[in-house]
N, C-alpha and C positions, 0 to 999 in steps of 0.2 A: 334514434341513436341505438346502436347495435351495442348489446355489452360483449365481454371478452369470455371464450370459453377456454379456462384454465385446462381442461383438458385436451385438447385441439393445438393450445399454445404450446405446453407441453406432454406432448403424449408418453413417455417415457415418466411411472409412475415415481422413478427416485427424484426426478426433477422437481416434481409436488411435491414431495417431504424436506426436499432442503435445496437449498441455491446451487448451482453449479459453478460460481463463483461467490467467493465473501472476500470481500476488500475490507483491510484492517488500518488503520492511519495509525503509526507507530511514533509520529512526530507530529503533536498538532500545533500546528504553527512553524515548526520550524524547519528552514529549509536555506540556503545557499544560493539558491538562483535568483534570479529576476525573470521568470518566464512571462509572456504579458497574456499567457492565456490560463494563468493559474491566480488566486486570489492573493495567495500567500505571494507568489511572486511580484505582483501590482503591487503591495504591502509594502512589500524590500524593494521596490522601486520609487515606493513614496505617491501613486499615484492611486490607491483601493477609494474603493466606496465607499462612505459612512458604515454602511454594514458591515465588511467584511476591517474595517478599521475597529467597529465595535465587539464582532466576535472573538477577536484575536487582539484585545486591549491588553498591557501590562500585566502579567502572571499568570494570562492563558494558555501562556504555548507550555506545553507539556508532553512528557513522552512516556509511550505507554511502560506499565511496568510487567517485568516478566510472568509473574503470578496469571495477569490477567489475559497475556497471551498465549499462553501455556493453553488455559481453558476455551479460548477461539478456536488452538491447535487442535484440542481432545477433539472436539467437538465436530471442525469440521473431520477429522480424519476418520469419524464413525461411519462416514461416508463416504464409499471408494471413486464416484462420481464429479467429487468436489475438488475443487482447487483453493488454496490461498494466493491472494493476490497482497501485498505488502505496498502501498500506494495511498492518495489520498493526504491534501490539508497538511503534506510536509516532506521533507526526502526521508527515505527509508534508510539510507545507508550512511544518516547522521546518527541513527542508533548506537550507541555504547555496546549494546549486546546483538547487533544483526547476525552476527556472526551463531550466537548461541540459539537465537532465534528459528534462525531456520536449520538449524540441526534439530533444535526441540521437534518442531516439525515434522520433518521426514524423519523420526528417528519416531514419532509417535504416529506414523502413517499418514498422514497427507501426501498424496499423489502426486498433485503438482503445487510447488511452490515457486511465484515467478514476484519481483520485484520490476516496478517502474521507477527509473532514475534518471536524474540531472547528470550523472557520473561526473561530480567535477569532485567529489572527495574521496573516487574510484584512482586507488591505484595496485601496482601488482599483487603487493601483498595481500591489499582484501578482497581484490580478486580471486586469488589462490583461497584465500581462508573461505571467501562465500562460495565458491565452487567444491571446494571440498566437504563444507557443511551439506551440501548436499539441494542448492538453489539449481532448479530446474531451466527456469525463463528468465533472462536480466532484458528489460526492455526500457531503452535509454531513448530521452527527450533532448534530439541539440535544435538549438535553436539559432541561427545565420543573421539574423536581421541586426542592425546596431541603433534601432530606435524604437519607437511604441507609434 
């Protein structure tokens, strides 16, 4: 078995010093859809797995607080390289503060900031408000199928 040469993988030395993407889960647990290829959405459809029934048990689901995002944001933005991705273990744009969020963001240098969404609690106004924040990528999940 061959091991992996971190340099080869990425030869571009900022790539080695930090991720070129960090995904943040802003909502854990919580989310609006019923996606059947998401955990949380099998959840909200009543059909998860022991595990993900047990990680996501009564007063897990929680949503990050802005303090702690703030410092994701410094951080990744020390790095012109990097992107925030807003995704992960809930919808992003069930945040109370998505809005302030990714203004923090691009307002403290991060490059790219893109969100992945259900867009079903997407309408014009926070559209207009996340675009104006300064949300680079909105990439929305619809899903067609009417059964699992």
């Amino acid at each position: 078995m061959s091991s992996i040469n971190a340099i080869e993988l990425f030869p571009q030395i900022e790539h080695r010093l930090f991720p070129v993407c960090t995904q943040v889960t802003l909502n854990h647990g919580i989310c609006d859809s019923h996606c059947v290829s998401c955990p949380i959405g099998r959840l909200n459809h009543g059909d998860a797995s022991e595990e993900v029934r047990n990680e996501f048990r009564p007063g897990t689901r929680k949503q990050m607080p802005f303090d702690l995002f703030a410092k994701v944001a410094d951080e990744v933005a020390r790095y012109p390289h990097a992107w925030l991705r807003l995704h992960a273990r809930g919808e992003p744009l069930l945040h109370p503060q998505i809005v302030e969020m990714v203004h923090y963001a691009k307002q403290s240098g991060v490059s790219i900031v893109q969100a992945f969404t259900d867009a079903i609690s997407l309408n014009e106004a926070k559209a207009v408000a996340i675009l104006k924040a300064g949300l680079d990528v909105l990439e929305c999940s619809i899903h067609g199928h009417d059964g699992t």
